[in-house]
mmCIF file as gemmi writes it, N, C-alpha and C atoms, coordinates in Angstrom:
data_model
loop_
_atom_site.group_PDB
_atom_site.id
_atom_site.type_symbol
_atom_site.label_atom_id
_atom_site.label_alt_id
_atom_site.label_comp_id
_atom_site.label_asym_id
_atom_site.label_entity_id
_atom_site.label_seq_id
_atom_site.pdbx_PDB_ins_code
_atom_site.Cartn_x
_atom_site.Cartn_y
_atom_site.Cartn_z
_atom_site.occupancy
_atom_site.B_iso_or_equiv
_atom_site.pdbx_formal_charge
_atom_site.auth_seq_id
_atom_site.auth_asym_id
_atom_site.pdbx_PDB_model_num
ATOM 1 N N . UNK Axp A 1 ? 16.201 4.341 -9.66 1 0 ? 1 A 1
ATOM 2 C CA . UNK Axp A 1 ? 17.487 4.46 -9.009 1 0 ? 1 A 1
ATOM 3 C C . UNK Axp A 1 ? 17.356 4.08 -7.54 1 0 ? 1 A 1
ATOM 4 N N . UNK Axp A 2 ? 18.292 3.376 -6.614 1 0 ? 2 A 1
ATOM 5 C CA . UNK Axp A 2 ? 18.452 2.814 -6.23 1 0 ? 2 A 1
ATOM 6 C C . UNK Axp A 2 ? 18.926 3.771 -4.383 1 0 ? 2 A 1
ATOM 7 N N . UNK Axp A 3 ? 18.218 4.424 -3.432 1 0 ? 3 A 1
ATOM 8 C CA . UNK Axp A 3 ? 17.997 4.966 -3.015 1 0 ? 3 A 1
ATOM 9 C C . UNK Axp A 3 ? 18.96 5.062 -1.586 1 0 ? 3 A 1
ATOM 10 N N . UNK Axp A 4 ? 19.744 5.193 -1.301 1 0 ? 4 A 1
ATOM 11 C CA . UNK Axp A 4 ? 21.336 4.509 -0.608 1 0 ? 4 A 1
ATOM 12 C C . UNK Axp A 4 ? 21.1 5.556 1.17 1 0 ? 4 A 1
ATOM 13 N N . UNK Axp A 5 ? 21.051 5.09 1.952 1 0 ? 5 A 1
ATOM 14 C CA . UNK Axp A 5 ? 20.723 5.945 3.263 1 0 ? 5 A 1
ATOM 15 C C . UNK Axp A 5 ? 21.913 7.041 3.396 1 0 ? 5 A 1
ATOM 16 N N . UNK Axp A 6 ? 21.728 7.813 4.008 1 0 ? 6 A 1
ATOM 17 C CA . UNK Axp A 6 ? 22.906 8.466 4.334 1 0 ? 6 A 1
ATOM 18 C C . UNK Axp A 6 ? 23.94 8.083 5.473 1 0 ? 6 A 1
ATOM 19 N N . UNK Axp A 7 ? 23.6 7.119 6.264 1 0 ? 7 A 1
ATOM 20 C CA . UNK Axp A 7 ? 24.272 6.9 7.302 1 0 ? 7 A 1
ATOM 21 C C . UNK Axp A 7 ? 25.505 5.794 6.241 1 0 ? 7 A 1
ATOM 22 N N . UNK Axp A 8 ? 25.025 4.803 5.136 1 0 ? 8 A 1
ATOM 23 C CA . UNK Axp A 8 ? 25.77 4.388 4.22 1 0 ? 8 A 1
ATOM 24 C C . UNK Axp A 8 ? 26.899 5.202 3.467 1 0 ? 8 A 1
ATOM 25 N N . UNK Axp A 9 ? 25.906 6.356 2.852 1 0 ? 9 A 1
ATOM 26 C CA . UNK Axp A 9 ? 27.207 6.859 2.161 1 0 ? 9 A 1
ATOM 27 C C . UNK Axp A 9 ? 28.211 7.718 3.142 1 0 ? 9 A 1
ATOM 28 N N . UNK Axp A 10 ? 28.01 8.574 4.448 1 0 ? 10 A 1
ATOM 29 C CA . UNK Axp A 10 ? 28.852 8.733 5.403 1 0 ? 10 A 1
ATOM 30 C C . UNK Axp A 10 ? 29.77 7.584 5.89 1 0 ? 10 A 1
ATOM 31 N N . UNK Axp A 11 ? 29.551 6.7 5.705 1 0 ? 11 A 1
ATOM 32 C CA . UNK Axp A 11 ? 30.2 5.717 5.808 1 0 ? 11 A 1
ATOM 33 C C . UNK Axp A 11 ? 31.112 5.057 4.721 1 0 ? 11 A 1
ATOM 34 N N . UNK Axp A 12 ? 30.763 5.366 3.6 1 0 ? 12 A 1
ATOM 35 C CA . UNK Axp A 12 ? 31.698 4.283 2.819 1 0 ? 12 A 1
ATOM 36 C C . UNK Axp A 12 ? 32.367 6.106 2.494 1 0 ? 12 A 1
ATOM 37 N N . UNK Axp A 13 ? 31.768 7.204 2.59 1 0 ? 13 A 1
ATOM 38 C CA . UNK Axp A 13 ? 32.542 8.303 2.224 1 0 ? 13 A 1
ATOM 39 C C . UNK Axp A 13 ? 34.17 8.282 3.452 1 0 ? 13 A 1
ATOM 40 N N . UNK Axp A 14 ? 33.96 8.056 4.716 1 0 ? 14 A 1
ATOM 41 C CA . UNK Axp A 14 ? 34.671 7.806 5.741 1 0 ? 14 A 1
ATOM 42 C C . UNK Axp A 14 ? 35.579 7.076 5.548 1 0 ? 14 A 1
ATOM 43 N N . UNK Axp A 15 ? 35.444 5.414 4.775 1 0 ? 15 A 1
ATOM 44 C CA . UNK Axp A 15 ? 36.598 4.909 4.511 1 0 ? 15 A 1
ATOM 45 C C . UNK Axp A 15 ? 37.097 5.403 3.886 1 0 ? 15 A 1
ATOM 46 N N . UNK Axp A 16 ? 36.659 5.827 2.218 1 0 ? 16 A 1
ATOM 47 C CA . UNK Axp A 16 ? 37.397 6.069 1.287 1 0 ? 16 A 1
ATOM 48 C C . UNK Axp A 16 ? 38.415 7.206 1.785 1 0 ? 16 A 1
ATOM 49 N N . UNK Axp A 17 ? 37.948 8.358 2.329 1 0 ? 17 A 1
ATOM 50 C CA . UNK Axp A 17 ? 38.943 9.145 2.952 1 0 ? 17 A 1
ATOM 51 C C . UNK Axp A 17 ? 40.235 8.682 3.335 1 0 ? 17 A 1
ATOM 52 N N . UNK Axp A 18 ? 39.875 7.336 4.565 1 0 ? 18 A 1
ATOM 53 C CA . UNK Axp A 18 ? 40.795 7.163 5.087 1 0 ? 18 A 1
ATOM 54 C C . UNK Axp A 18 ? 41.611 5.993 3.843 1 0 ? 18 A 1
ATOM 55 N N . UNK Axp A 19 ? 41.349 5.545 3.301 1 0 ? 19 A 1
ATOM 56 C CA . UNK Axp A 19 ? 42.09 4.611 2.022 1 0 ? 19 A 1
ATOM 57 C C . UNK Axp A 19 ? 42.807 5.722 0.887 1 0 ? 19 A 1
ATOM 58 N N . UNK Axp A 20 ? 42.549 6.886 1.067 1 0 ? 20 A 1
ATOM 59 C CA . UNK Axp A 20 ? 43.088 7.825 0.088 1 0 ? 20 A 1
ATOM 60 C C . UNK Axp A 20 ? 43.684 8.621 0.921 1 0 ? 20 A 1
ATOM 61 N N . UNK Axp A 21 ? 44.218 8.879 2.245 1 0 ? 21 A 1
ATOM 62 C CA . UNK Axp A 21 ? 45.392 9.075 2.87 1 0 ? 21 A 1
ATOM 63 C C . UNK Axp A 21 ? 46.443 8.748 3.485 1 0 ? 21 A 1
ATOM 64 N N . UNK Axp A 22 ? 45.74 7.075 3.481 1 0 ? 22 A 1
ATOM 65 C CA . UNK Axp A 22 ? 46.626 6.168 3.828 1 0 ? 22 A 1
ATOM 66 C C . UNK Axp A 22 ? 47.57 5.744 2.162 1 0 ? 22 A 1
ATOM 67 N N . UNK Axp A 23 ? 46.729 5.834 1.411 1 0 ? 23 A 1
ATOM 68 C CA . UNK Axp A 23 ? 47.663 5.52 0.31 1 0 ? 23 A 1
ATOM 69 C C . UNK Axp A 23 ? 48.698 7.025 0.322 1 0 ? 23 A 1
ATOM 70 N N . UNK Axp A 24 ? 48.059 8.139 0.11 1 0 ? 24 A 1
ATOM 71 C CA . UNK Axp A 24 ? 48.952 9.143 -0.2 1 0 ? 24 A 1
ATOM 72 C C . UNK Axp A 24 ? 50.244 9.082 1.188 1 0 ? 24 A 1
ATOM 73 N N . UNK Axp A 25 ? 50.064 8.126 2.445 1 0 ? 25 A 1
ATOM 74 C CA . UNK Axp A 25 ? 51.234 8.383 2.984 1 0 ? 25 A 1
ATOM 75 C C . UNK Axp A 25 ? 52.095 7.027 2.754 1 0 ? 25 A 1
ATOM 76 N N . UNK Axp A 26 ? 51.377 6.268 2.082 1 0 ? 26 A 1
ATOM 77 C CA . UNK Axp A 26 ? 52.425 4.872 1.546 1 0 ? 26 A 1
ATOM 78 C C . UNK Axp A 26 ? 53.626 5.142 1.439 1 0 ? 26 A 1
ATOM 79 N N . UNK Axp A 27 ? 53.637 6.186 0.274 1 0 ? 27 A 1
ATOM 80 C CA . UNK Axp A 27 ? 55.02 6.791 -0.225 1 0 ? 27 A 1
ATOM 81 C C . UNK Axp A 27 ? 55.75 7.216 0.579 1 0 ? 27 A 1
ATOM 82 N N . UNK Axp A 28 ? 55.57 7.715 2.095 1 0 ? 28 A 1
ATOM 83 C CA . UNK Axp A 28 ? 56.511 7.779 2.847 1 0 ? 28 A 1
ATOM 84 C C . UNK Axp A 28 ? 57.373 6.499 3.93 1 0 ? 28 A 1
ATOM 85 N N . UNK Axp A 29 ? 58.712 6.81 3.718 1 0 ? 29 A 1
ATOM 86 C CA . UNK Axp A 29 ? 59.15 5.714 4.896 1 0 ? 29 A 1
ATOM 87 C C . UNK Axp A 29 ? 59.043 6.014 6.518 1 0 ? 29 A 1
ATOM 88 N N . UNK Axp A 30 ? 57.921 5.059 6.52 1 0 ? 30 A 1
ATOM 89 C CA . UNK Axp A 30 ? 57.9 5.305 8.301 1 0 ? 30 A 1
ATOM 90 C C . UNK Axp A 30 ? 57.379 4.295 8.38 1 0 ? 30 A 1
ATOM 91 N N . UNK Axp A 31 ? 56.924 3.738 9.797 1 0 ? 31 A 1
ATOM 92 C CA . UNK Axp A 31 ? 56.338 2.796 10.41 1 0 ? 31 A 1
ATOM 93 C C . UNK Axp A 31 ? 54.912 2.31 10.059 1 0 ? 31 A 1
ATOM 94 N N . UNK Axp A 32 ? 54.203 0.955 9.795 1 0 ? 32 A 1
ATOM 95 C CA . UNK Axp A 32 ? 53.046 0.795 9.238 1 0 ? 32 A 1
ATOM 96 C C . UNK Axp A 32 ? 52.072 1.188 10.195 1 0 ? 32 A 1
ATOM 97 N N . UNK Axp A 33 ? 52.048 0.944 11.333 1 0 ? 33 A 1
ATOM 98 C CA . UNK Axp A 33 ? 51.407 1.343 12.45 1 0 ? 33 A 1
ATOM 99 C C . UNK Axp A 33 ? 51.291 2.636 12.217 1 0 ? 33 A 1
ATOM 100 N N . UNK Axp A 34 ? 52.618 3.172 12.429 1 0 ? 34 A 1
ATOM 101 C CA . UNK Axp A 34 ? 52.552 4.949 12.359 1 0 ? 34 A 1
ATOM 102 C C . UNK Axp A 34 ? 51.642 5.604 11.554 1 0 ? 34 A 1
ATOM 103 N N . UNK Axp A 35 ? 51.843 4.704 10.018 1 0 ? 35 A 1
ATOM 104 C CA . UNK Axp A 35 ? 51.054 5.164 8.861 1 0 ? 35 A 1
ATOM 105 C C . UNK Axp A 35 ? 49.53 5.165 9.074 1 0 ? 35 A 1
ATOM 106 N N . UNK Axp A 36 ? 49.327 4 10.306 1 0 ? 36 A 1
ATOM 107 C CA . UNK Axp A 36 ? 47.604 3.449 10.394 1 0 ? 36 A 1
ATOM 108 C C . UNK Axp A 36 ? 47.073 4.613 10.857 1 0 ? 36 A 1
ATOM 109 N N . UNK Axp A 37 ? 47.661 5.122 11.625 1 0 ? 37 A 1
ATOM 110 C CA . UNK Axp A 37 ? 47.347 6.379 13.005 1 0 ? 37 A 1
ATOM 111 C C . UNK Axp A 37 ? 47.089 7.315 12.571 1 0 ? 37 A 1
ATOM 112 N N . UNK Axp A 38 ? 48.029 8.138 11.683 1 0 ? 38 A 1
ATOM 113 C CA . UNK Axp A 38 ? 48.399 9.091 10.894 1 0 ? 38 A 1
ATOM 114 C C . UNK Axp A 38 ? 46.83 9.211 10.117 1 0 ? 38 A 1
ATOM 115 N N . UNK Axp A 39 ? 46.791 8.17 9.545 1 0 ? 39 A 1
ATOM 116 C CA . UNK Axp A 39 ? 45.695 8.237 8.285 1 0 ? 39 A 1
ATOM 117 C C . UNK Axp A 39 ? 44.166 7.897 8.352 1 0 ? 39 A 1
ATOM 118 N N . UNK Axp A 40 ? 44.096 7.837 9.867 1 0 ? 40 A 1
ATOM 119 C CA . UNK Axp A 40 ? 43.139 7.473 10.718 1 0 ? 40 A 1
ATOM 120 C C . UNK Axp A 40 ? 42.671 8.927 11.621 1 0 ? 40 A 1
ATOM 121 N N . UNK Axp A 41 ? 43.898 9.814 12.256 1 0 ? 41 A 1
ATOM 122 C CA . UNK Axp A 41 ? 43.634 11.259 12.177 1 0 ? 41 A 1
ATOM 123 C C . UNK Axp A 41 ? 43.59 11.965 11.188 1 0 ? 41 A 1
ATOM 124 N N . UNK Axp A 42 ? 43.882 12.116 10.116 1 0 ? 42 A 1
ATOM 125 C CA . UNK Axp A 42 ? 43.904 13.309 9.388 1 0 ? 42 A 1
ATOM 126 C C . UNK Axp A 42 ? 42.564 13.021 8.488 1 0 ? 42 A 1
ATOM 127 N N . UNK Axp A 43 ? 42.062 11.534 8.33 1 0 ? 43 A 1
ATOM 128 C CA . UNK Axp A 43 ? 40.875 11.261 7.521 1 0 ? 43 A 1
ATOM 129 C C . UNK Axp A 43 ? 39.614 11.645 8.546 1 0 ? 43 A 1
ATOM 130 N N . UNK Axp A 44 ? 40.271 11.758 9.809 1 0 ? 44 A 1
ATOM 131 C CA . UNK Axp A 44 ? 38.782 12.309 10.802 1 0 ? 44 A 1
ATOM 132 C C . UNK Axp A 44 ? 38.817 13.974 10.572 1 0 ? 44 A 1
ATOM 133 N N . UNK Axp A 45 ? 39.25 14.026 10.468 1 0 ? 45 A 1
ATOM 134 C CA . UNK Axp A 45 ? 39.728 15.781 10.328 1 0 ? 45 A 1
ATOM 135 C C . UNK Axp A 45 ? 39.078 15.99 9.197 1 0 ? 45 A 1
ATOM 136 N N . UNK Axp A 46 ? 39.768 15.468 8.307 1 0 ? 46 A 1
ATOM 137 C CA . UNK Axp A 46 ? 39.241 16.323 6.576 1 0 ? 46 A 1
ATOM 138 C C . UNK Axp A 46 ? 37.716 15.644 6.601 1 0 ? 46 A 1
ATOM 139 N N . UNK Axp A 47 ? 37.609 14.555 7.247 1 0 ? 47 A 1
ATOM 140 C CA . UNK Axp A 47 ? 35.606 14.045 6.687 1 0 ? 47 A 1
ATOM 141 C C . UNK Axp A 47 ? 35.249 15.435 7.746 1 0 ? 47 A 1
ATOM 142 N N . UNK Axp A 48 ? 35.637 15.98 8.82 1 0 ? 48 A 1
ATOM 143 C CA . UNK Axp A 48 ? 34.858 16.951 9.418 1 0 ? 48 A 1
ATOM 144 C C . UNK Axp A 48 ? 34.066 18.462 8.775 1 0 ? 48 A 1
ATOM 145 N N . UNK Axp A 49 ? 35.293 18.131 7.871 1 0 ? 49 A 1
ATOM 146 C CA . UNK Axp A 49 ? 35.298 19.723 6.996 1 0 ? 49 A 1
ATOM 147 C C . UNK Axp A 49 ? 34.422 18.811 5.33 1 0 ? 49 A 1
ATOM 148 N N . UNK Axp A 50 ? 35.019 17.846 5.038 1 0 ? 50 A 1
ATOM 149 C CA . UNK Axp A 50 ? 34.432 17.568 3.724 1 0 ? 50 A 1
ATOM 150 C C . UNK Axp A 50 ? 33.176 16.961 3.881 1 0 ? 50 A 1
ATOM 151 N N . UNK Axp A 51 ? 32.789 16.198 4.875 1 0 ? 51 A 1
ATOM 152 C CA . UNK Axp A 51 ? 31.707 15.179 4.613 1 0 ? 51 A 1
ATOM 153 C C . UNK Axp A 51 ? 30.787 15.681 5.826 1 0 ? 51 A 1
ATOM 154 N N . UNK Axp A 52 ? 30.701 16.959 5.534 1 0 ? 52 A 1
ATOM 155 C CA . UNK Axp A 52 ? 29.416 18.041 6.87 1 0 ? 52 A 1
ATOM 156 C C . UNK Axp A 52 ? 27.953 17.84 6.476 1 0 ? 52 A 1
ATOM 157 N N . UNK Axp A 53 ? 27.851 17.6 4.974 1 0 ? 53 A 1
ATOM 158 C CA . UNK Axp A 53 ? 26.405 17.89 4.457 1 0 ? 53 A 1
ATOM 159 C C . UNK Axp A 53 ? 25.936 16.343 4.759 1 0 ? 53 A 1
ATOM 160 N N . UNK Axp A 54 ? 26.937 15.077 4.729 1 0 ? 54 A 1
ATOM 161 C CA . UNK Axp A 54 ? 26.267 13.966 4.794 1 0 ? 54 A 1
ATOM 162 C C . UNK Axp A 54 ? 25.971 13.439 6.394 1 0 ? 54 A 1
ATOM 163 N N . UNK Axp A 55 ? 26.676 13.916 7.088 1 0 ? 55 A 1
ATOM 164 C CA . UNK Axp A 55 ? 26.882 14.049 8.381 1 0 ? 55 A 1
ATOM 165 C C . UNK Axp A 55 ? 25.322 14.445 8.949 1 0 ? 55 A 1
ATOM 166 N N . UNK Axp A 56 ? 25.313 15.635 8.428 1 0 ? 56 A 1
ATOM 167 C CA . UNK Axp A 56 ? 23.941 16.487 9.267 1 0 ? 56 A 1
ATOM 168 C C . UNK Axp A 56 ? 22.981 15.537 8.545 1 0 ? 56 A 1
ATOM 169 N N . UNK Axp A 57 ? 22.826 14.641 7.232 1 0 ? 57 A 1
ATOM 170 C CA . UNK Axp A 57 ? 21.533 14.185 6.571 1 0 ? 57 A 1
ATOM 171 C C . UNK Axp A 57 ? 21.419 12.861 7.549 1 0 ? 57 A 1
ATOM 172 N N . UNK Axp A 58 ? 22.51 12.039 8.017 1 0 ? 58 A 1
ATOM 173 C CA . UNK Axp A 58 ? 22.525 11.08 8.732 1 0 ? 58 A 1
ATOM 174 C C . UNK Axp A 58 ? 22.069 11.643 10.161 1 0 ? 58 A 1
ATOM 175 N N . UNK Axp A 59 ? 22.462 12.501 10.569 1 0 ? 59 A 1
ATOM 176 C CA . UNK Axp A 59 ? 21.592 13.069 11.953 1 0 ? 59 A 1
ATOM 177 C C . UNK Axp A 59 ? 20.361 13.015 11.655 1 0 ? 59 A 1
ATOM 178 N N . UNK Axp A 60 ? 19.931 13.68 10.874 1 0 ? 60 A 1
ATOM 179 C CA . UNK Axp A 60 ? 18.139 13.822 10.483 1 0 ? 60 A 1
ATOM 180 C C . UNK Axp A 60 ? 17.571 12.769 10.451 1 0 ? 60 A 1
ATOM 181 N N . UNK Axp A 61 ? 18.011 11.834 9.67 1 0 ? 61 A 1
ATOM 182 C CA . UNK Axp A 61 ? 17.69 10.817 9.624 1 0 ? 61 A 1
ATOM 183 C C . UNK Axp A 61 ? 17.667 9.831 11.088 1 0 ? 61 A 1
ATOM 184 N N . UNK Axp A 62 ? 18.889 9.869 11.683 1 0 ? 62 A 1
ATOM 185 C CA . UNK Axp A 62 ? 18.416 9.016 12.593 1 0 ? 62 A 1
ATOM 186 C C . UNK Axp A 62 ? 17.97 9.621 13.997 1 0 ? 62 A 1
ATOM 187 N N . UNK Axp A 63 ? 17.301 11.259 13.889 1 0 ? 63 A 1
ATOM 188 C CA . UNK Axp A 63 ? 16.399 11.834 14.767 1 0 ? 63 A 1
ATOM 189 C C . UNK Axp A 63 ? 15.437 11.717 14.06 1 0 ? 63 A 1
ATOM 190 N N . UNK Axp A 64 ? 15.424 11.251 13.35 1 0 ? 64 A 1
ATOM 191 C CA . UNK Axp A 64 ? 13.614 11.477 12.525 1 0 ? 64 A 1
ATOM 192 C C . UNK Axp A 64 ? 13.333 9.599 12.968 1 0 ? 64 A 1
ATOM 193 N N . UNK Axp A 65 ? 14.482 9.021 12.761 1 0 ? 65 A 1
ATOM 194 C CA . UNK Axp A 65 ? 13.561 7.009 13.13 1 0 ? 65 A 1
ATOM 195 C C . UNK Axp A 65 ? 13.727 7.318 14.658 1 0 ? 65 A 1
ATOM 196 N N . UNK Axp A 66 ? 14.237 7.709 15.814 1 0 ? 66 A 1
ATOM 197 C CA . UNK Axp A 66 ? 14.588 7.887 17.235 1 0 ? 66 A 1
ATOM 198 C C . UNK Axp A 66 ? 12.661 8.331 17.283 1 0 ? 66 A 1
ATOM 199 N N . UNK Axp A 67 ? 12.384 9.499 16.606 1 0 ? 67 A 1
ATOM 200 C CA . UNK Axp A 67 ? 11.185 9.918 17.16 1 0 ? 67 A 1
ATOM 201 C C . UNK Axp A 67 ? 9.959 9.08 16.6 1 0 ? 67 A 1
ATOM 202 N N . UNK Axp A 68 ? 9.937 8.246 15.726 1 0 ? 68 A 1
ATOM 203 C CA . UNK Axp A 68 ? 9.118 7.538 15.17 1 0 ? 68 A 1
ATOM 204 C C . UNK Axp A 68 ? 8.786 6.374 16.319 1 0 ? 68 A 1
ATOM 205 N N . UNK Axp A 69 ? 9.937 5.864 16.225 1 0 ? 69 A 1
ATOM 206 C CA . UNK Axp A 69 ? 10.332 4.547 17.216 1 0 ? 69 A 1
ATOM 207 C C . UNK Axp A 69 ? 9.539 5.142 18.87 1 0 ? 69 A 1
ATOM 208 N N . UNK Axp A 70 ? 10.104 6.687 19.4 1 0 ? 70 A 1
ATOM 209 C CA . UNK Axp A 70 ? 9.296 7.304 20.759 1 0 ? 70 A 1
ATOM 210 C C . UNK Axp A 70 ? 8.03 6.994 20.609 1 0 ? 70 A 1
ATOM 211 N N . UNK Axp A 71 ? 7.367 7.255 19.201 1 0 ? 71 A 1
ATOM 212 C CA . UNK Axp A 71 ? 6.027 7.917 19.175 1 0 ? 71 A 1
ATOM 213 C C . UNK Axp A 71 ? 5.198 6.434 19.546 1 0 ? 71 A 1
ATOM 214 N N . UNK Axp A 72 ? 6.154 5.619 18.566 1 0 ? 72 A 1
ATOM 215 C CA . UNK Axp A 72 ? 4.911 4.122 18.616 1 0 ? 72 A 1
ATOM 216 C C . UNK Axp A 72 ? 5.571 3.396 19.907 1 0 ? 72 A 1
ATOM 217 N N . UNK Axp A 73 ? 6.273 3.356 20.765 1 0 ? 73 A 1
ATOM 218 C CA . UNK Axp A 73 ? 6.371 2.991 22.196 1 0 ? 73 A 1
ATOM 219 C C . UNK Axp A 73 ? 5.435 3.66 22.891 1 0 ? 73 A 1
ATOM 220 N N . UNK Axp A 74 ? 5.294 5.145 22.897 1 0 ? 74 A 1
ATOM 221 C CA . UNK Axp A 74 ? 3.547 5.846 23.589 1 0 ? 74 A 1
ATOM 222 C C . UNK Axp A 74 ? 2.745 5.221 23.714 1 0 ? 74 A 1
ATOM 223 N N . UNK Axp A 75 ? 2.377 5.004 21.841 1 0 ? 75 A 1
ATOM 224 C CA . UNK Axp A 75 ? 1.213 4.227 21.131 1 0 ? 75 A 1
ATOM 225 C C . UNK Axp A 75 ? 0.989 3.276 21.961 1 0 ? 75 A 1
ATOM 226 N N . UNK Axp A 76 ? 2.105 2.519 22.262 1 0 ? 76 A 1
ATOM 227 C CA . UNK Axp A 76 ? 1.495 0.819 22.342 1 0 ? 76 A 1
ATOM 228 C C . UNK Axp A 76 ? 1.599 1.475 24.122 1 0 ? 76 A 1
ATOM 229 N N . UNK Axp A 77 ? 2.596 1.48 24.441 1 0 ? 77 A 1
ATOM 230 C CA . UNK Axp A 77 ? 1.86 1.368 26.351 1 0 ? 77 A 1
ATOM 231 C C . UNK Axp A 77 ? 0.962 2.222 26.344 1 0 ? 77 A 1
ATOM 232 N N . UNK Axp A 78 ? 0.293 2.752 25.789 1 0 ? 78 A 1
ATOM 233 C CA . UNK Axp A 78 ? -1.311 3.762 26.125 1 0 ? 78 A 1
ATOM 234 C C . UNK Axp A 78 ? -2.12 2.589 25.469 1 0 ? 78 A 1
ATOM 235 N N . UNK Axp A 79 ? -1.491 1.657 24.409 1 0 ? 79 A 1
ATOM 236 C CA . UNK Axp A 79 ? -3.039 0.711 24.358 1 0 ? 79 A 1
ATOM 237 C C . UNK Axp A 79 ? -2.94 -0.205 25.165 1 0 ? 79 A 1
ATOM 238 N N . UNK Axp A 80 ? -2.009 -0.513 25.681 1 0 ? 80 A 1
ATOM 239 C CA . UNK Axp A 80 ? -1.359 -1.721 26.706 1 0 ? 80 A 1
ATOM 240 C C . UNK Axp A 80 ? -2.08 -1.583 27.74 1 0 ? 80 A 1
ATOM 241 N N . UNK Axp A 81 ? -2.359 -0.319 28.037 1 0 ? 81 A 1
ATOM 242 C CA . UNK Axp A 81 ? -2.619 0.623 29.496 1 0 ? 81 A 1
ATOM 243 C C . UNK Axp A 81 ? -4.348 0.47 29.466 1 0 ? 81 A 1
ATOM 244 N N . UNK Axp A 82 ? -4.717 0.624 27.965 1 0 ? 82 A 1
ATOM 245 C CA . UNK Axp A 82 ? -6.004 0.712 27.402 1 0 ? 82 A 1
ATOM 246 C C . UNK Axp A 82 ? -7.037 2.247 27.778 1 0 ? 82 A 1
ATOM 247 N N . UNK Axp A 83 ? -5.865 2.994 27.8 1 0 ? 83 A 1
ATOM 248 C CA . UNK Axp A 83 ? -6.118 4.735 27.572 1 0 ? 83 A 1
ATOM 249 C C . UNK Axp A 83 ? -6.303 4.622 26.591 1 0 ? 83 A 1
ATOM 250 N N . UNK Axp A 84 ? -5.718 4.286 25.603 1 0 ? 84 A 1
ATOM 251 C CA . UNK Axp A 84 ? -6.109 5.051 24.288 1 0 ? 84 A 1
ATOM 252 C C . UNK Axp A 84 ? -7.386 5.002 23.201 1 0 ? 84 A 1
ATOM 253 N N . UNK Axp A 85 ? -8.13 5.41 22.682 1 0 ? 85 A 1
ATOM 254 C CA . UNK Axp A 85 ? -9.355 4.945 22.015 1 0 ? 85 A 1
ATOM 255 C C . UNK Axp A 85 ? -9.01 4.34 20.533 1 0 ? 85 A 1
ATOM 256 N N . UNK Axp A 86 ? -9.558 3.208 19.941 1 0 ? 86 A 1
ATOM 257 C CA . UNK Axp A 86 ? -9.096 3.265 18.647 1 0 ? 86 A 1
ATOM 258 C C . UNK Axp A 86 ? -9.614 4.42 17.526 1 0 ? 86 A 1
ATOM 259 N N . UNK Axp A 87 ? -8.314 4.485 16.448 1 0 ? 87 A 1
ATOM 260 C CA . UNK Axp A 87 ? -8.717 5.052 15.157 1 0 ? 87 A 1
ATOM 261 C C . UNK Axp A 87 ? -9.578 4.654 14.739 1 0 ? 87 A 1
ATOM 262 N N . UNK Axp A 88 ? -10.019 5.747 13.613 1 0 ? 88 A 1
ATOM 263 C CA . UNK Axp A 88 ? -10.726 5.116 12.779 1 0 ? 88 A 1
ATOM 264 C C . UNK Axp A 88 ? -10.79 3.601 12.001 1 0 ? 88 A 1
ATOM 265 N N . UNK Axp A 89 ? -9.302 3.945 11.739 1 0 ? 89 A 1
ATOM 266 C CA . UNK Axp A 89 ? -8.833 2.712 10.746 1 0 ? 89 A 1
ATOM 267 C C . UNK Axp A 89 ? -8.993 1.092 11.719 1 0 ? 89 A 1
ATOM 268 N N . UNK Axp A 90 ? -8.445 1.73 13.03 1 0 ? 90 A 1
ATOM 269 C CA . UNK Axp A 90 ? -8.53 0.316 13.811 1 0 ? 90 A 1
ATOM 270 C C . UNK Axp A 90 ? -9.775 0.037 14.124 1 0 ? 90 A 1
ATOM 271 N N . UNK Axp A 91 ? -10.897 0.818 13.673 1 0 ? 91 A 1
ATOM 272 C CA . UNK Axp A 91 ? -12.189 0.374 14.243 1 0 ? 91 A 1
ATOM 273 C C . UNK Axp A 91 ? -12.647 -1.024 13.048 1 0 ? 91 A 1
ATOM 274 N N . UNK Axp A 92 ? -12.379 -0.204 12.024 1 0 ? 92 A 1
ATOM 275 C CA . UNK Axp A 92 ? -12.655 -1.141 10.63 1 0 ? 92 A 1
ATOM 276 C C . UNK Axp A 92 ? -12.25 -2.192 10.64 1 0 ? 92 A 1
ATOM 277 N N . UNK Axp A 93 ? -10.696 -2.614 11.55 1 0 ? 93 A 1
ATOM 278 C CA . UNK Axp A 93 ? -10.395 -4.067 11.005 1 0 ? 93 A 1
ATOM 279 C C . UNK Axp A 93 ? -11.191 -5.208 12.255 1 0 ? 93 A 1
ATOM 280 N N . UNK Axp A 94 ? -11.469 -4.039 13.275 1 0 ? 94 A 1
ATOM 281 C CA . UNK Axp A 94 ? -12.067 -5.274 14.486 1 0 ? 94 A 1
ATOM 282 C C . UNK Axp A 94 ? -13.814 -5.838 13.852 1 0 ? 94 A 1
């Protein structure tokens, strides 16, 4: 199975919201604009309350690559710098 990020499904969960309140206000007569607005607030609102669990997995996620990405910028200006000693592993390939 086919392993989908969370920042994806917060995202296509986000439209659909807003495509399923914009349809439910089709049926009313008012302005298309009006309708855009309308269904553009109330779909930020309800993903706040409905779409919390995918929300916080997309945070994790992109504090977990933020600190990955910190760690190996260290990495490299400490070897840049030539502080750092090699690993093990890097001893093997020189």
């Amino acid at each position: 199975m086919v392993q989908v990020s969370a920042a994806v499904k917060y995202t296509l969960g986000r439209i659909g919201l807003f495509v399923a309140v914009l349809a439910g206000l089709w049926l009313i007569d008012m302005n298309v604009f009006l309708k855009l607005m309308l269904a553009l607030a109330f779909s930020a609102a309800l993903s706040f309350f409905l779409l919390r669990g995918w929300r916080d997995e997309m945070a994790e996620e992109m504090a977990g690559a933020a600190e990955r990405r910190r760690t190996e910028k260290e990495r490299l200006r400490s070897a840049l710098a030539g502080d750092d000693q090699p690993t093990e592993g890097e001893r093997r390939e020189d």
